[in-house]
N, C-alpha and C positions, 0 to 999 in steps of 0.2 A: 494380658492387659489389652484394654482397645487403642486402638492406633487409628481411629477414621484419619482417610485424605478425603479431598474433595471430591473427585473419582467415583467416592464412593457415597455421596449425599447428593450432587449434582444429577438429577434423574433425566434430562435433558428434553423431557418434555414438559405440555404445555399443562402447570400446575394448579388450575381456576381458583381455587381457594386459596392460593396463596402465591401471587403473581408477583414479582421482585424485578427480576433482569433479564434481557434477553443478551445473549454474548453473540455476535457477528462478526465471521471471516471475511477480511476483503484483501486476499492474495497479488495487490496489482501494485509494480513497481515505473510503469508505463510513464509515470508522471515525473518519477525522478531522470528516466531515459530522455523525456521531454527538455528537463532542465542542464541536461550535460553531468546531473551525480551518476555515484559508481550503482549498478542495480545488483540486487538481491535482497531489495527488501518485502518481493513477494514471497519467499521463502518464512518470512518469520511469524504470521500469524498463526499457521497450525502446531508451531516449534514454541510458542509461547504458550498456546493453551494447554498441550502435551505437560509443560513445566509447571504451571498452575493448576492440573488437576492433581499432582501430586505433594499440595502443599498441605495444611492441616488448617483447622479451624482455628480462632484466635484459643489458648487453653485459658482466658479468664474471663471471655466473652461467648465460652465454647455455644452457649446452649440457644442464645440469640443469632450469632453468625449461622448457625447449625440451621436452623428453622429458615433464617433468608436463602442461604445458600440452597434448597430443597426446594424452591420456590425459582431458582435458574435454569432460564432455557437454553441449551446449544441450536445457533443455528445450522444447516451444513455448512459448509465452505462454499460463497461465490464460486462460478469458476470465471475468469477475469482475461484478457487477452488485450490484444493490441486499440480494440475500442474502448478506449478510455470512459467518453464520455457516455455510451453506452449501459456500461460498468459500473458507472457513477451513480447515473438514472436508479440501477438493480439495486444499491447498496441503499438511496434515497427511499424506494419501497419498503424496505424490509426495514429501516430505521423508521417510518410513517406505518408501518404494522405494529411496531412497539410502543410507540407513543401512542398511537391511539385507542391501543390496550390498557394504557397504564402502566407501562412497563419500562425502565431505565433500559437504555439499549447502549452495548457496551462493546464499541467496535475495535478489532484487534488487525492494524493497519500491518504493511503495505505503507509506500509512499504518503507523502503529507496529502497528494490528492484525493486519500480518502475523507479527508476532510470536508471537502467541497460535498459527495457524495454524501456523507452524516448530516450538513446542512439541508442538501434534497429532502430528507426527511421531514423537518422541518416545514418547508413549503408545501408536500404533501398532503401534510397533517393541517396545511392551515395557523399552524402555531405563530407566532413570534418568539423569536430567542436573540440574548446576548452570547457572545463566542468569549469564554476565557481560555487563551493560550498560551501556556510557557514550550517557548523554543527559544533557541541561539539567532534564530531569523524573523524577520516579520512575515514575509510570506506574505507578500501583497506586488508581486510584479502582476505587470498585464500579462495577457495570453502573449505566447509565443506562433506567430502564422496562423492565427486565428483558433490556435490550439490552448485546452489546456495545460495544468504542470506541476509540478509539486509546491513550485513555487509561487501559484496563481490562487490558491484555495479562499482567502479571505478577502482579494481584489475582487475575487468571483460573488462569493456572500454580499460584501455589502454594494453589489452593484446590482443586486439580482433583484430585476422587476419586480419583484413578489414585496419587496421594502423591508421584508419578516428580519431581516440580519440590524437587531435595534443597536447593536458597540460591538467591537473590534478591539479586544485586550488585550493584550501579550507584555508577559517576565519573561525576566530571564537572557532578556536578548545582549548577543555578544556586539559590543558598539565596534566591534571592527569588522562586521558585517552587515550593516545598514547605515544606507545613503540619508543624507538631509531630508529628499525627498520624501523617501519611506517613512520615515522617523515622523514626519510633520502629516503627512496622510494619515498612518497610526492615530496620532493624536487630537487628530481631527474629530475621530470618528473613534476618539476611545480611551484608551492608556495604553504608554508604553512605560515599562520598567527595565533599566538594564542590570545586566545581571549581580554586576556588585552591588548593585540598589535592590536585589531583590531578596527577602524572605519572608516568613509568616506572614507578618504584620503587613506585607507590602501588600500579599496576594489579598490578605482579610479584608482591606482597605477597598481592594475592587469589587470584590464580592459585595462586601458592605453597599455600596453605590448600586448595586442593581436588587435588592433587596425586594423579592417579590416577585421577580417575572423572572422566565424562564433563561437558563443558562444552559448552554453547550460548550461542554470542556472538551479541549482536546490538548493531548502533551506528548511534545517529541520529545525522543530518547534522545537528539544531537544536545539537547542544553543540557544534558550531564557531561561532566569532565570527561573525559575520553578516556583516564585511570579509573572510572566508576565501568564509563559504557565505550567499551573499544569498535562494537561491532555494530555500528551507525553509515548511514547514507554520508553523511557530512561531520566527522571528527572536528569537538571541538578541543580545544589546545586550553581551555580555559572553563568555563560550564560552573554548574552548579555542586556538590556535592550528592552522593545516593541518599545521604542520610534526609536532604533538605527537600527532595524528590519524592522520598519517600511520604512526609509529612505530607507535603501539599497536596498527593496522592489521598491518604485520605483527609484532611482539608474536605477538597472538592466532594468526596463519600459523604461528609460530615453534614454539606451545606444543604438545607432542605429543598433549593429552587434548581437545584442544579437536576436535569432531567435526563442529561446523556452523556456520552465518556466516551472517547476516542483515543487511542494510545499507536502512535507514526514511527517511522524513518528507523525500526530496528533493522539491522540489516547482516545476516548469522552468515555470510560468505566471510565478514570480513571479522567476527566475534573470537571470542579469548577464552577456550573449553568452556563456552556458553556462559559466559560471563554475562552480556546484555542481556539475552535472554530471558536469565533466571532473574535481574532486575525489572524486568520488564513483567513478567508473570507476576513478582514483590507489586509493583506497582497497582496491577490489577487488582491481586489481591486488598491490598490496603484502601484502593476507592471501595470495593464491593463492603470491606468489613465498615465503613465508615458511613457508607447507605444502610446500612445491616443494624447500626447504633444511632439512629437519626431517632 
Protein backbone atom coordinates (compact mmCIF):
# COMPACT_ATOMS: atom_id res chain seq x y z
CA UNK A 1 0.00 0.00 0.00
CA UNK A 2 1.29 3.65 -0.64
CA UNK A 3 2.47 5.43 2.41
CA UNK A 4 3.68 9.04 0.77
CA UNK A 5 5.47 11.37 3.40
CA UNK A 6 6.23 14.73 2.63
CA UNK A 7 9.86 13.74 1.76
CA UNK A 8 8.62 12.37 -0.88
CA UNK A 9 6.11 15.19 -2.79
CA UNK A 10 8.12 18.19 -1.50
CA UNK A 11 10.57 18.48 -4.75
CA UNK A 12 12.35 21.45 -3.21
CA UNK A 13 12.72 23.19 -6.18
CA UNK A 14 11.62 26.09 -7.92
CA UNK A 15 8.02 24.66 -9.22
CA UNK A 16 6.64 27.63 -11.95
CA UNK A 17 3.46 26.27 -12.60
CA UNK A 18 2.48 25.72 -9.40
CA UNK A 19 4.22 28.07 -6.97
CA UNK A 20 2.80 27.67 -3.14
CA UNK A 21 5.53 28.11 -0.39
CA UNK A 22 8.81 28.69 0.11
CA UNK A 23 10.20 27.07 3.73
CA UNK A 24 13.32 29.15 5.12
CA UNK A 25 15.93 28.28 7.71
CA UNK A 26 17.20 30.90 9.93
CA UNK A 27 19.52 28.84 12.62
CA UNK A 28 20.16 32.15 14.93
CA UNK A 29 19.73 32.21 18.57
CA UNK A 30 21.93 35.39 19.04
CA UNK A 31 18.91 37.41 19.91
CA UNK A 32 17.88 35.23 22.71
CA UNK A 33 21.89 35.48 24.15
CA UNK A 34 20.99 39.29 23.65
CA UNK A 35 18.15 39.02 25.94
CA UNK A 36 19.84 36.96 29.01
CA UNK A 37 17.29 33.46 27.64
CA UNK A 38 18.91 29.90 27.84
CA UNK A 39 20.32 29.45 23.87
CA UNK A 40 19.79 26.62 21.66
CA UNK A 41 17.21 27.63 19.71
CA UNK A 42 19.51 27.79 16.75
CA UNK A 43 19.70 24.14 16.68
CA UNK A 44 15.84 23.70 16.10
CA UNK A 45 15.06 24.79 12.56
CA UNK A 46 16.80 21.86 10.60
CA UNK A 47 15.33 19.41 13.70
CA UNK A 48 11.89 20.53 12.76
CA UNK A 49 11.99 20.44 9.08
CA UNK A 50 13.81 16.81 9.44
CA UNK A 51 10.31 16.10 11.60
CA UNK A 52 7.92 17.58 9.11
CA UNK A 53 9.11 15.90 6.09
CA UNK A 54 8.31 12.80 7.63
CA UNK A 55 4.68 13.45 8.26
CA UNK A 56 1.92 12.52 5.62
CA UNK A 57 -0.61 14.29 3.70
CA UNK A 58 -3.94 15.27 5.45
CA UNK A 59 -5.72 11.32 4.34
CA UNK A 60 -9.24 13.20 3.60
CA UNK A 61 -7.59 16.16 2.02
CA UNK A 62 -4.90 13.79 0.48
CA UNK A 63 -5.19 14.87 -3.16
CA UNK A 64 -5.39 18.78 -2.62
CA UNK A 65 -2.63 19.13 0.23
CA UNK A 66 -0.76 16.60 -2.21
CA UNK A 67 -0.65 19.08 -5.40
CA UNK A 68 0.20 22.37 -2.73
CA UNK A 69 2.71 20.43 -1.05
CA UNK A 70 4.59 19.63 -4.73
CA UNK A 71 4.47 23.26 -5.28
CA UNK A 72 7.10 23.77 -2.01
CA UNK A 73 10.38 25.14 -2.13
CA UNK A 74 13.28 24.40 0.50
CA UNK A 75 15.28 26.93 1.11
CA UNK A 76 19.08 25.99 2.11
CA UNK A 77 19.74 26.75 5.69
CA UNK A 78 21.12 30.58 6.37
CA UNK A 79 24.15 30.12 7.86
CA UNK A 80 23.92 32.71 10.92
CA UNK A 81 26.60 33.88 13.43
CA UNK A 82 27.22 36.40 15.93
CA UNK A 83 25.98 39.44 13.31
CA UNK A 84 22.65 39.44 14.26
CA UNK A 85 21.64 42.29 12.33
CA UNK A 86 23.47 41.14 9.35
CA UNK A 87 21.61 37.79 9.55
CA UNK A 88 18.54 39.54 9.83
CA UNK A 89 19.11 41.88 6.55
CA UNK A 90 19.89 37.75 4.66
CA UNK A 91 16.70 36.33 6.03
CA UNK A 92 14.64 39.98 4.91
CA UNK A 93 16.03 39.07 1.19
CA UNK A 94 15.12 35.81 0.94
CA UNK A 95 11.47 36.49 2.68
CA UNK A 96 11.30 39.79 -0.21
CA UNK A 97 12.24 36.91 -2.97
CA UNK A 98 9.08 34.92 -1.86
CA UNK A 99 6.78 37.64 -1.73
CA UNK A 100 7.50 38.86 -4.69
CA UNK A 101 7.14 35.74 -6.38
CA UNK A 102 3.92 35.08 -5.03
CA UNK A 103 4.92 32.89 -2.80
CA UNK A 104 3.90 32.31 1.13
CA UNK A 105 7.33 32.08 2.81
CA UNK A 106 7.46 30.01 5.70
CA UNK A 107 10.27 30.67 8.26
CA UNK A 108 11.41 27.99 10.65
CA UNK A 109 13.12 30.23 13.60
CA UNK A 110 15.83 30.37 15.70
CA UNK A 111 15.05 32.96 18.37
CA UNK A 112 11.96 35.41 18.13
CA UNK A 113 14.63 37.75 16.38
CA UNK A 114 13.77 36.04 13.38
CA UNK A 115 10.94 37.81 13.32
CA UNK A 116 12.24 41.30 12.90
CA UNK A 117 14.30 39.63 9.97
CA UNK A 118 10.65 38.18 8.27
CA UNK A 119 9.43 41.79 8.62
CA UNK A 120 12.84 42.85 6.45
CA UNK A 121 10.97 41.12 3.79
CA UNK A 122 8.45 42.99 3.95
CA UNK A 123 10.13 46.42 3.58
CA UNK A 124 12.04 44.92 0.66
CA UNK A 125 9.31 43.95 -1.17
CA UNK A 126 7.71 47.27 -0.58
CA UNK A 127 4.60 45.66 1.00
CA UNK A 128 2.67 46.87 4.03
CA UNK A 129 1.52 44.22 6.49
CA UNK A 130 -0.17 43.61 9.91
CA UNK A 131 1.88 41.31 12.44
CA UNK A 132 -0.50 38.68 14.22
CA UNK A 133 1.35 37.02 17.10
CA UNK A 134 0.58 34.53 19.71
CA UNK A 135 3.36 34.40 22.47
CA UNK A 136 3.51 34.45 26.35
CA UNK A 137 5.33 37.83 25.77
CA UNK A 138 4.73 40.96 23.93
CA UNK A 139 8.10 41.34 22.58
CA UNK A 140 8.32 45.00 22.35
CA UNK A 141 11.33 46.13 24.72
CA UNK A 142 13.74 48.61 23.05
CA UNK A 143 17.13 47.54 21.70
CA UNK A 144 19.54 46.58 24.44
CA UNK A 145 23.02 49.04 23.72
CA UNK A 146 21.87 49.92 20.82
CA UNK A 147 21.58 46.25 19.97
CA UNK A 148 19.00 43.96 18.83
CA UNK A 149 17.16 40.87 20.63
CA UNK A 150 14.67 38.52 20.85
CA UNK A 151 12.87 40.59 22.78
CA UNK A 152 12.96 43.74 20.41
CA UNK A 153 11.24 42.18 17.18
CA UNK A 154 7.95 44.27 17.09
CA UNK A 155 9.39 47.60 19.02
CA UNK A 156 11.60 47.24 15.82
CA UNK A 157 8.65 46.80 13.08
CA UNK A 158 6.51 49.34 14.09
CA UNK A 159 9.21 51.78 14.58
CA UNK A 160 10.83 51.14 11.38
CA UNK A 161 10.95 54.10 9.02
CA UNK A 162 9.64 52.17 6.20
CA UNK A 163 5.83 52.88 8.43
CA UNK A 164 4.91 49.22 6.28
CA UNK A 165 4.41 47.64 10.15
CA UNK A 166 0.17 48.90 9.87
CA UNK A 167 -0.84 46.66 13.81
CA UNK A 168 1.05 44.93 16.22
CA UNK A 169 -1.36 41.93 17.58
CA UNK A 170 -0.54 39.43 20.08
CA UNK A 171 -2.77 36.29 22.08
CA UNK A 172 -1.89 34.40 24.19
CA UNK A 173 0.21 36.51 26.29
CA UNK A 174 1.06 35.40 29.98
CA UNK A 175 -0.22 38.65 32.21
CA UNK A 176 2.63 37.86 34.67
CA UNK A 177 4.96 38.62 32.00
CA UNK A 178 4.02 42.04 30.81
CA UNK A 179 4.51 45.56 32.28
CA UNK A 180 1.57 48.26 32.10
CA UNK A 181 3.72 49.79 29.88
CA UNK A 182 4.07 46.98 27.27
CA UNK A 183 0.42 46.06 27.63
CA UNK A 184 -0.61 49.87 26.75
CA UNK A 185 2.01 50.31 23.86
CA UNK A 186 0.51 46.87 22.42
CA UNK A 187 -2.68 48.32 22.40
CA UNK A 188 -1.83 51.26 21.10
CA UNK A 189 -0.81 50.17 18.14
CA UNK A 190 -3.04 46.88 17.97
CA UNK A 191 -4.46 44.15 20.33
CA UNK A 192 -3.42 42.45 23.05
CA UNK A 193 -5.22 39.30 24.28
CA UNK A 194 -4.10 37.31 27.38
CA UNK A 195 -3.97 34.10 27.29
CA UNK A 196 -7.08 33.01 29.39
CA UNK A 197 -8.93 35.35 27.08
CA UNK A 198 -7.64 33.77 24.30
CA UNK A 199 -9.07 31.24 21.73
CA UNK A 200 -10.67 30.82 18.18
CA UNK A 201 -13.01 33.41 18.46
CA UNK A 202 -10.48 35.69 20.02
CA UNK A 203 -7.87 35.29 17.35
CA UNK A 204 -10.86 35.34 14.34
CA UNK A 205 -11.93 38.64 15.87
CA UNK A 206 -8.37 40.14 14.98
CA UNK A 207 -8.10 38.74 11.78
CA UNK A 208 -11.47 39.78 11.16
CA UNK A 209 -10.38 43.59 11.79
CA UNK A 210 -7.62 43.68 9.16
CA UNK A 211 -9.76 41.98 6.54
CA UNK A 212 -7.92 42.69 3.34
CA UNK A 213 -4.40 43.69 3.70
CA UNK A 214 -1.75 41.72 4.27
CA UNK A 215 -0.76 39.77 7.38
CA UNK A 216 2.46 38.43 8.82
CA UNK A 217 2.05 35.67 11.48
CA UNK A 218 4.43 34.71 13.58
CA UNK A 219 3.92 32.03 16.78
CA UNK A 220 6.19 31.20 19.45
CA UNK A 221 6.25 27.81 20.81
CA UNK A 222 6.82 29.53 24.65
CA UNK A 223 2.86 30.32 24.66
CA UNK A 224 2.24 26.60 24.93
CA UNK A 225 2.00 24.98 28.23
CA UNK A 226 5.32 23.78 28.96
CA UNK A 227 3.48 19.92 29.53
CA UNK A 228 2.48 20.58 25.59
CA UNK A 229 6.14 22.17 24.77
CA UNK A 230 9.05 21.59 27.31
CA UNK A 231 11.78 22.33 25.04
CA UNK A 232 11.34 26.27 24.61
CA UNK A 233 13.86 29.53 25.03
CA UNK A 234 11.30 30.70 27.95
CA UNK A 235 9.10 27.81 29.74
CA UNK A 236 5.84 28.78 30.29
CA UNK A 237 4.22 27.43 33.75
CA UNK A 238 0.77 28.23 32.29
CA UNK A 239 0.42 28.75 28.12
CA UNK A 240 -2.13 27.67 25.99
CA UNK A 241 -3.02 24.00 25.08
CA UNK A 242 -1.31 21.87 21.80
CA UNK A 243 -4.77 21.20 20.94
CA UNK A 244 -5.62 25.17 20.65
CA UNK A 245 -2.11 25.82 18.86
CA UNK A 246 -2.86 23.59 16.79
CA UNK A 247 -6.17 24.99 15.49
CA UNK A 248 -4.91 28.57 15.29
CA UNK A 249 -2.16 27.01 13.22
CA UNK A 250 -4.20 26.25 10.69
CA UNK A 251 -6.64 29.24 11.37
CA UNK A 252 -3.78 31.43 10.18
CA UNK A 253 -3.41 28.53 6.77
CA UNK A 254 -7.08 29.07 6.39
CA UNK A 255 -6.99 33.03 6.28
CA UNK A 256 -6.82 34.24 2.65
CA UNK A 257 -4.67 37.65 3.48
CA UNK A 258 -2.41 36.10 5.66
CA UNK A 259 0.85 36.10 3.25
CA UNK A 260 3.72 34.63 5.61
CA UNK A 261 4.33 32.30 8.68
CA UNK A 262 7.09 32.42 10.97
CA UNK A 263 7.30 29.69 13.86
CA UNK A 264 10.25 30.98 17.04
CA UNK A 265 11.78 30.16 20.46
CA UNK A 266 11.81 25.99 19.89
CA UNK A 267 14.62 25.28 21.62
CA UNK A 268 15.64 21.04 21.39
CA UNK A 269 18.76 21.45 24.17
CA UNK A 270 16.23 21.63 26.41
CA UNK A 271 13.18 19.28 24.59
CA UNK A 272 11.41 15.97 26.14
CA UNK A 273 12.56 12.88 23.25
CA UNK A 274 11.49 15.68 20.79
CA UNK A 275 8.48 16.46 22.22
CA UNK A 276 8.41 20.34 20.91
CA UNK A 277 9.68 19.55 18.02
CA UNK A 278 7.45 17.25 16.68
CA UNK A 279 4.69 19.96 17.86
CA UNK A 280 6.24 22.36 16.17
CA UNK A 281 6.67 20.40 12.63
CA UNK A 282 2.34 19.59 13.78
CA UNK A 283 2.28 23.28 13.71
CA UNK A 284 3.87 23.78 10.40
CA UNK A 285 2.09 21.32 9.02
CA UNK A 286 -1.31 22.44 9.88
CA UNK A 287 -0.58 26.30 8.57
CA UNK A 288 0.75 24.74 5.22
CA UNK A 289 -2.51 22.27 5.00
CA UNK A 290 -4.89 25.20 5.69
CA UNK A 291 -3.09 27.42 2.72
CA UNK A 292 -3.46 24.05 0.78
CA UNK A 293 -7.72 24.41 1.52
CA UNK A 294 -8.01 28.17 1.17
Amino acid sequence: MSDPRLRDIISGVDNRENRTADIILFPSDMGVKRNGGRSGASKAPELILEYLLKLTPHPFHAEIHTEFLGGVRIFDQLTCGEGLEDDQQKLGELVEKSLTEGRIPVVLGGGHETSFGHFLGYCGAKKSTHIVNVDAHTDVRPLKDGKPHSGSPFYQALNHPSELCRSYNVAGVNPASVSVEHAEFVKSNGALVLEGETDQLAVEKILNRIDGENIMVTMDMDGVHQGFAPGVSAPNGSGLSAELWLKLALLFGLTPNVTSFDLCEVNPEYDRDHQTVRLAAQTVWNFLLGVALR
